[in-house]
C-alpha positions in Angstrom: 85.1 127.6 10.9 84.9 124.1 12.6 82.6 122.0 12.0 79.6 121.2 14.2 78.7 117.6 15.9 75.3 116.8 16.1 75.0 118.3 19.5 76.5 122.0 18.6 79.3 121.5 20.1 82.2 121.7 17.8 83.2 118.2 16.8 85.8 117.7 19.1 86.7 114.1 21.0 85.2 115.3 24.1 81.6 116.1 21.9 82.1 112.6 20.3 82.6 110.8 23.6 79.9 113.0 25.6 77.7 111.0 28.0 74.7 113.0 27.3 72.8 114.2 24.0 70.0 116.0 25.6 69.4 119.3 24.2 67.6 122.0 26.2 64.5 124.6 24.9 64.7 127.5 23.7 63.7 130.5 25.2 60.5 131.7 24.4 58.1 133.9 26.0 58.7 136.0 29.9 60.7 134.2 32.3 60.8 135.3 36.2 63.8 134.5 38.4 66.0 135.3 41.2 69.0 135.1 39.5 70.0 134.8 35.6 73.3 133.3 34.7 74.3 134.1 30.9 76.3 131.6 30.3 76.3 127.7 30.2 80.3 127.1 30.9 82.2 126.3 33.8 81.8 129.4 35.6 78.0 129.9 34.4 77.1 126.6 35.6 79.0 126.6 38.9 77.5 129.8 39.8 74.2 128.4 39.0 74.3 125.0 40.9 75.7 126.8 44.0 73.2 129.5 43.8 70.4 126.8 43.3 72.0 124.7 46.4 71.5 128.3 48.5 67.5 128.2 47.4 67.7 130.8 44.9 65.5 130.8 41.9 68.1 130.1 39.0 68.1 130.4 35.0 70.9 130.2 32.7 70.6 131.6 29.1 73.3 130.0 26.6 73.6 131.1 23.2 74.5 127.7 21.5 74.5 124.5 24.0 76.0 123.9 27.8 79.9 123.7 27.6 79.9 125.2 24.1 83.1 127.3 24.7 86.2 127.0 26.2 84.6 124.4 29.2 83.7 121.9 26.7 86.7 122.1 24.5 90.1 123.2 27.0 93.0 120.3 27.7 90.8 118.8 30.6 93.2 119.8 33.3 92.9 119.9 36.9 95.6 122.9 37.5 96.2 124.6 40.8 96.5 128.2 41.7 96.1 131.0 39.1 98.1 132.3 35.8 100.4 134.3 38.4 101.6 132.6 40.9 101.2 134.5 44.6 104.7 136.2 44.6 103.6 138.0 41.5 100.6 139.2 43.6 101.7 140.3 46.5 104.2 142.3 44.4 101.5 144.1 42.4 98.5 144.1 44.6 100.0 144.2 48.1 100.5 141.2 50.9 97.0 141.0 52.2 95.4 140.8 48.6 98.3 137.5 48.1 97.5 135.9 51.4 93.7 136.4 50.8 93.9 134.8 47.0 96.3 132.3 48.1 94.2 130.8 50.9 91.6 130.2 48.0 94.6 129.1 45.3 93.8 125.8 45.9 90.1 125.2 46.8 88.8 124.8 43.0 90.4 121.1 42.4 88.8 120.4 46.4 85.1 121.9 44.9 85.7 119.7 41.4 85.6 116.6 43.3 83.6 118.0 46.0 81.0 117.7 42.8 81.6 115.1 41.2 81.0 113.2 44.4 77.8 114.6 45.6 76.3 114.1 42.1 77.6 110.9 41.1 79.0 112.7 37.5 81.3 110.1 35.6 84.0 112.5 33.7 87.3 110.1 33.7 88.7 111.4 36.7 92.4 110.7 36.8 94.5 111.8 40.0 97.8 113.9 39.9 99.5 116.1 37.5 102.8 117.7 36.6 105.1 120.7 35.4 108.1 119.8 33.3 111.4 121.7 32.7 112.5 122.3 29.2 115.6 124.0 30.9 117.8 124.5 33.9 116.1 127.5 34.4 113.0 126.3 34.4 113.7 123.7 37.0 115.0 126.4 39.2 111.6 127.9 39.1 109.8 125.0 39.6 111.8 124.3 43.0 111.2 127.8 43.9 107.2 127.2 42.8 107.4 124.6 45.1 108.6 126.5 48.1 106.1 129.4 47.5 103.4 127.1 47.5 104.0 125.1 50.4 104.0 128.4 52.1 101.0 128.7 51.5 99.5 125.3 52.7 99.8 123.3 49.8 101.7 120.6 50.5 101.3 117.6 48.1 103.7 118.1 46.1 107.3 116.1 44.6 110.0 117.4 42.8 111.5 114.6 40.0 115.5 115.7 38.9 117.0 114.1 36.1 116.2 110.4 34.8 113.3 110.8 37.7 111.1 112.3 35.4 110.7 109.0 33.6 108.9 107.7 36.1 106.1 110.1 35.0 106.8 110.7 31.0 108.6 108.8 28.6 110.1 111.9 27.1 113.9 113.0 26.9 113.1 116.5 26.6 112.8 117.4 30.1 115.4 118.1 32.6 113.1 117.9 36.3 109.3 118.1 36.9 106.7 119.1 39.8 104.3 116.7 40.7 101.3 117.9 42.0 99.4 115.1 43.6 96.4 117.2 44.2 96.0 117.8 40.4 94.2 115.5 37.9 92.8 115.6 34.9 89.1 115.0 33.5 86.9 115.3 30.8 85.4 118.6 30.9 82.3 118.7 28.8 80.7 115.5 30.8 82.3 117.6 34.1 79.7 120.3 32.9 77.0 118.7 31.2 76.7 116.4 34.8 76.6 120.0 36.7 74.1 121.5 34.6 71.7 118.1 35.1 72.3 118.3 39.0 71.3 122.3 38.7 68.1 121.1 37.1 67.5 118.4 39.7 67.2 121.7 42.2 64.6 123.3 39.8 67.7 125.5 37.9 66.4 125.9 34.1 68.5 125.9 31.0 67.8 127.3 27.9 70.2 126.8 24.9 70.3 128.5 21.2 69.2 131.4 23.9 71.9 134.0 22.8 71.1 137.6 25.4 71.0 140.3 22.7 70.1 143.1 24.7 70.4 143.8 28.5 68.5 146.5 30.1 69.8 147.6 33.1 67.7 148.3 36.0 66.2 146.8 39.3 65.1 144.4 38.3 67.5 143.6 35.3 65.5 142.5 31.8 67.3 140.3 29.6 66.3 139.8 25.8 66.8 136.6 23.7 65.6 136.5 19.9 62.4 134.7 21.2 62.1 135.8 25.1 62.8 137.8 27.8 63.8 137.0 31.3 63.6 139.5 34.3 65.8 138.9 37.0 66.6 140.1 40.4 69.9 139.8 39.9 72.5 139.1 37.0 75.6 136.8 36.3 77.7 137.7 33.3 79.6 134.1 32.7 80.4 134.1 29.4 83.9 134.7 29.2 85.6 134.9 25.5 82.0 134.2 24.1 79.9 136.9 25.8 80.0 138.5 22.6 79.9 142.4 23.7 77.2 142.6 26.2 80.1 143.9 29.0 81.5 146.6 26.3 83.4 148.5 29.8 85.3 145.4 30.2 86.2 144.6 26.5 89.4 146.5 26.4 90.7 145.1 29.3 90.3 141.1 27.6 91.4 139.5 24.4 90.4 136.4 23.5 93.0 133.8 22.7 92.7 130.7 20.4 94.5 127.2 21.7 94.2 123.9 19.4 94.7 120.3 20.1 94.5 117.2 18.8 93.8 113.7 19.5 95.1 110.3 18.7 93.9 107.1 17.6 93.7 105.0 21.0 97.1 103.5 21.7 98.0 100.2 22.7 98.2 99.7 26.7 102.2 98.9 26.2 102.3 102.0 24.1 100.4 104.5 26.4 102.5 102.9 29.7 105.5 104.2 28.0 104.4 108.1 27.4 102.8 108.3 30.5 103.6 105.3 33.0 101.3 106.3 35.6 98.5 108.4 33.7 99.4 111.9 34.9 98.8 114.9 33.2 101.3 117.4 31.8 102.2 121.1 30.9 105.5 122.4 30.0 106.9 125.2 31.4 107.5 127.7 28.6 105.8 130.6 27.8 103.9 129.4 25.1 103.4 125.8 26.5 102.6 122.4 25.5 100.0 120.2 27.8 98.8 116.5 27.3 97.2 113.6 29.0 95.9 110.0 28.5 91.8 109.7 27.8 89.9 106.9 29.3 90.3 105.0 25.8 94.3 105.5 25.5 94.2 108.4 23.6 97.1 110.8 24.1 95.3 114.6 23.6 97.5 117.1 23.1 97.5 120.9 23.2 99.4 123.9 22.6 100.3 127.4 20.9 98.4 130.3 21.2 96.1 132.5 18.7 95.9 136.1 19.8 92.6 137.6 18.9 91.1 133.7 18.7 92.3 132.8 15.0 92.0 129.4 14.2 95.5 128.5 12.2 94.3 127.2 8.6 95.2 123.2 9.8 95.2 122.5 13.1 96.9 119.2 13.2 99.7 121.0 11.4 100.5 123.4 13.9 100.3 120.7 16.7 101.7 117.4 15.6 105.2 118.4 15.0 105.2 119.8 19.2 103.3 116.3 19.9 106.3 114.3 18.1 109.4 116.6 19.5 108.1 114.9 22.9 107.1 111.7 21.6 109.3 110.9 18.4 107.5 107.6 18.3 103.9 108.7 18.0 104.9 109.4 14.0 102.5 106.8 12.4 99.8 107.1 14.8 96.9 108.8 13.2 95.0 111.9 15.0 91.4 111.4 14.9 90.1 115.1 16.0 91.6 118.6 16.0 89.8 121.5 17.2 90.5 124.9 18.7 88.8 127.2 21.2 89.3 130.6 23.2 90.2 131.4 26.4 90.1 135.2 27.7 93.5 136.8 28.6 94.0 139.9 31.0 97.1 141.8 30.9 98.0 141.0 34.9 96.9 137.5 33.8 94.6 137.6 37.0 90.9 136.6 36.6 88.3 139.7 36.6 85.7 139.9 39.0 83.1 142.7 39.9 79.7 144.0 39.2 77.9 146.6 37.7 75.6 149.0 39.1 74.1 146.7 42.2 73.1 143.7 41.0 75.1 142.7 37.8 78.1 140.3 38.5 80.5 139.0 36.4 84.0 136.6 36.3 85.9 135.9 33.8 89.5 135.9 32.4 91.0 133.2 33.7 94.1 133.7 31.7 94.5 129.7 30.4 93.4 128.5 34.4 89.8 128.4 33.7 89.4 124.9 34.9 89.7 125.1 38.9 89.4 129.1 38.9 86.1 128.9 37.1 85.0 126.3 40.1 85.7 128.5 42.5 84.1 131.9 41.0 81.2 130.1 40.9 81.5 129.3 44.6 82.3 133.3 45.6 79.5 134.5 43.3 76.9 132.6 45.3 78.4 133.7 48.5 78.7 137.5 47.4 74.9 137.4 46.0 73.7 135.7 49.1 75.5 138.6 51.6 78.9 136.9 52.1 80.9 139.5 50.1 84.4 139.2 51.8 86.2 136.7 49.2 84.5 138.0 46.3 85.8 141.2 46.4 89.5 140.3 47.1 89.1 139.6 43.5 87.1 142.6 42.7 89.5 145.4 44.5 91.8 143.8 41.8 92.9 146.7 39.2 92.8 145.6 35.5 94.3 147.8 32.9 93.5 147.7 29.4 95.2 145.8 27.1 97.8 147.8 25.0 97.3 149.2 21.8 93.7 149.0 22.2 91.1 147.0 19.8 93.3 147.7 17.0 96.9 147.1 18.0 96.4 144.4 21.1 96.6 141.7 18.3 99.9 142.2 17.1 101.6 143.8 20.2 100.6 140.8 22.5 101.7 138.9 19.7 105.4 140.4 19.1 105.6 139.9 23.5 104.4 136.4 23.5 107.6 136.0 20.8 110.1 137.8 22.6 108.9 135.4 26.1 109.3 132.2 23.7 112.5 133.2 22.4 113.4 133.3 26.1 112.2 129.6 26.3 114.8 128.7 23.5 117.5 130.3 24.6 117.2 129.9 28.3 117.9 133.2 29.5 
């Protein structure tokens, strides 16, 4: 297990460098409401703050504290579009389902700073980031990434070839790059924690160490904490890989997946100008990728790998540093000051699932490793859907998610053996 900052959280940079130490109540007693969000993440609080914004009587239940999970702890990337790109859709789900999701592929960055404006919330905001090619192959996709994109509107965009690529990172390993202008990079817990104050600035309510044990279905729905209950006109399930069995239907068609990184000492301004010259973020291209960025104090955070099933590895800088110093050889006697790990939730057509149950029970999650501006944007189409605008909501709900092979038992080890077989691919290029 990690260990725990003072604030819950686990005892990450982003928990060390929070902006806020406020700690909610607990729930105790009957609670009425319009809406109940379980969940305190990205896509709990979103939904919240839009619902609240629409007039609707909001509370959010989190079992630990806001941003706990994968909101307060992911690579703090502002990433466009979803974990398949459009051509994948409109190969498996049909042309009107692509154009449909891709008129919304880009909106999530636009409602991210769309919030931090209107609320004033200080979270490092740093414009522009990029894809790099490992390979020739890779930079064949990324041109062809560009063209898909651009037809659908997006259109800030640069390809880098060659020694171009050092105008953004001071690496050798990359052979091109895709700069996405409209990307950025944050820090996500003070992204959250400045949503959830805003949501209680409408009259939203918050209750942490509030875990939902039970949920009894109904109209309207009751929820049950150890302490309370809260009965609610309508439901939001938002707790992605922590919700902890209360959607068991949709449990089979997930797995939660660890990711680790670490972070440096700060770096000397020379030193930081040279990995990054003008403070973009970055992901590789590979299967199993590597992504890093600069902090507000010249860190350099860095992430990758993947844990399927959520297992932390036994040291975390271990399994990290050595892909932090195959791109930066010169970071080799700069110390790393936190490492922690966290879980995303993966779907098998790596497309996000949203829907409800019975009438009045929503839910989004899966985000497949895009959670940053996707989770933004469910929150937006939840709001709509519950207050009668239905139409973008459900192009995400008429999506069809199968369940994960080998069921509970095997979908460990067989995602496992494919994510191998995709990053031997990486290595040998083919």
């Amino acid at each position: 297990m990690q260990p725990q900052a003072s604030s819950g959280h686990v005892a990450s940079y982003y928990a060390a460098s929070s902006h806020s130490t406020s700690k909610r109540p607990t729930l105790e007693g009957d609670v009425e409401c319009d809406v109940c969000v379980v969940g305190a993440g990205f896509t709990g609080i979103s939904s919240a703050l839009h619902l609240a914004e629409r007039g609707h009587r909001v509370v959010v239940l989190e079992s630990v504290a806001i941003g706990f999970g994968a909101s307060g702890r992911n690579g703090g990337q502002i990433v466009n579009s979803y974990s398949r790109d459009m051509d994948v859709i409109e190969k498996q789900n049909g042309a009107e389902t692509a154009r449909a999701l891709g008129a919304m592929a880009f909106e999530g960055n636009q409602i991210i700073r769309q919030r931090i404006e209107k609320y004033q919330i200080n979270c490092d905001l740093k414009e522009g980031n990029l894809f790099a090619a490992c390979n020739k192959k890779q930079w064949e996709g990324l041109k062809d990434q560009k063209s898909l994109w651009e037809r659908y509107g997006h259109q800030q965009l640069e390809l880098l070839e060659g020694e171009e690529v050092k105008r953004e990172v001071g690496s050798t390993r990359y052979v091109g790059a895709l700069v996405d202008h409209s990307g950025g990079h944050l820090h996500p817990l003070n992204l959250v924690l400045g949503q959830a104050v805003a949501l209680e600035s409408l009259g939203g309510k918050i209750f942490e160490h509030s875990p939902v044990t039970r949920v009894e279905h109904g109209e309207p729905v009751t929820l049950y904490t150890p302490e309370g209950r809260v009965t609610a006109q309508r439901v939001v399930m938002a707790g992605n890989a922590y919700l902890q069995g209360l959607l068991p239907k949709l449990e089979s068609k997930a797995m939660p997946c660890g990711t680790q990184i670490i972070t440096t000492e700060p770096l000397s301004a020379e030193l930081a100008a040279r990995l990054l010259p003008n403070d973009k973020a970055v992901e590789d291209c590979n299967y199993l990728l590597d992504y890093y960025r600069l902090t507000a104090d010249n860190r350099l955070l860095y992430g990758g790998g993947v844990n399927y099933g959520g297992q932390e590895p036994t040291s975390i800088e271990a399994a990290i540093r050595p892909k932090m110093l195959t791109t930066f050889p010169e970071l080799g006697d700069v110390r790393v000051d936190y490492a922690w790990s966290g879980n995303f939730l993966l779907t098998l057509n790596r497309l996000p699932q949203f829907g409800r149950i019975n009438s009045n029970v929503y839910y989004a999650q899966g985000y497949s490793g895009h959670g940053v501006t996707c989770s933004h944007l469910a929150g937006k189409l939840v709001a709509e859907t519950i207050s009668g605008e239905e139409a973008r909501f459900e192009a995400f709900a008429q999506i069809s998610h199968l369940p994960m092979p080998g069921g509970r038992l095997l979908r460990v080890p067989l995602s496992a053996m494919g994510a191998w077989f995709y990053a031997m691919r990486d290595r040998l290029a083919v």
